[in-house]
C-alpha positions as a printed NumPy array, in Angstrom:
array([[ 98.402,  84.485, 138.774],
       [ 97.764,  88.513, 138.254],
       [ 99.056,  90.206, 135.694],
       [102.02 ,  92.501, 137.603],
       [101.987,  96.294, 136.542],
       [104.978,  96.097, 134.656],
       [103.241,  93.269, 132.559],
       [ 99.505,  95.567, 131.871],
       [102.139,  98.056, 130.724],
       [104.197,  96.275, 128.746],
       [101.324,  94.175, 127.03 ],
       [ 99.593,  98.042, 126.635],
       [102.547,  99.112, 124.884],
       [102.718,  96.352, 123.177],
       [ 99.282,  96.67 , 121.633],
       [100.051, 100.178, 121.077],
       [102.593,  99.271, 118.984],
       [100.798,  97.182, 117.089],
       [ 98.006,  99.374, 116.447],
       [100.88 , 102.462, 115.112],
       [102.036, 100.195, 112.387],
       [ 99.132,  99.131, 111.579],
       [ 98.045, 102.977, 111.12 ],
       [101.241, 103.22 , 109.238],
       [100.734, 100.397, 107.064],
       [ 97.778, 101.951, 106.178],
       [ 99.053, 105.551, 105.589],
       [101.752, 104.231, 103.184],
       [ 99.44 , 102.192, 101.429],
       [ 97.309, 106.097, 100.776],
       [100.492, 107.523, 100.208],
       [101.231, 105.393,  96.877],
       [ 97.536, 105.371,  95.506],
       [ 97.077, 108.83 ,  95.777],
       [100.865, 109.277,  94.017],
       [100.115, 107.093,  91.478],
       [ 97.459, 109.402,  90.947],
       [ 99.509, 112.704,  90.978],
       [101.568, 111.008,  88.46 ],
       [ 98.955, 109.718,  85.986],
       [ 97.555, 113.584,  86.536],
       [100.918, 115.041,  85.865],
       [101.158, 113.116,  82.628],
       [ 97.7  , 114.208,  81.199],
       [ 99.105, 117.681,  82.193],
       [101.643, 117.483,  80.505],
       [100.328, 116.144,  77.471],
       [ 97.947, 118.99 ,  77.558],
       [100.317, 121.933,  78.036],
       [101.931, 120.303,  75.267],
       [ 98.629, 120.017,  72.755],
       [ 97.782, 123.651,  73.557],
       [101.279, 125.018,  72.616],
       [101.002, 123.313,  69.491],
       [ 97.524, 124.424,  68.403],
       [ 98.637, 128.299,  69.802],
       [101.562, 127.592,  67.115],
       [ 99.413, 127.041,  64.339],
       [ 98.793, 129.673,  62.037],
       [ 94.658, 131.002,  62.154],
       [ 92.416, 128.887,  59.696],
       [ 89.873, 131.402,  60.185],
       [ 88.933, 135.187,  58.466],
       [ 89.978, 138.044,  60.653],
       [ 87.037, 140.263,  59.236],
       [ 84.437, 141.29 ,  61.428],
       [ 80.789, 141.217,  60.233],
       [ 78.546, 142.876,  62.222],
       [ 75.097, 140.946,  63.381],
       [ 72.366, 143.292,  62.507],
       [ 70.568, 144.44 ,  65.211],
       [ 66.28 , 144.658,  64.745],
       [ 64.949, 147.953,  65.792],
       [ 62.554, 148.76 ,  68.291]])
């Protein structure tokens, strides 16, 4: 018996369908790798932000005078 055209389309759409959530599937999957990412990224950056405050907070552990580097002469 031959498929009818409402049955090509149906089984078409069908596959169609099947194929969209599998793309979806796939996209969500991405979605929470790469956001467990941003997080783990956001948490370094934060922990940075925080470590530079700190160390700008500190008072200088090092001379403020200037010596010059002699220069030879040519």
């Amino acid at each position: 018996m031959a498929a009818t055209p409402d049955t090509a389309q149906h089984r078409r759409h069908s596959e169609e369908l099947s194929e969209l959530r599998r793309k979806l599937r796939t996209s969500q999957t991405e979605r929470r790798r790469l956001q467990t990412h941003l997080d783990a990224a956001a948490s370094v950056i934060a922990i940075l932000v925080a470590e530079n405050t700190a160390l700008r907070e500190q008072p200088a552990q090092h001379s403020t005078v200037i010596v010059p580097i002699p220069r030879p002469s040519i």
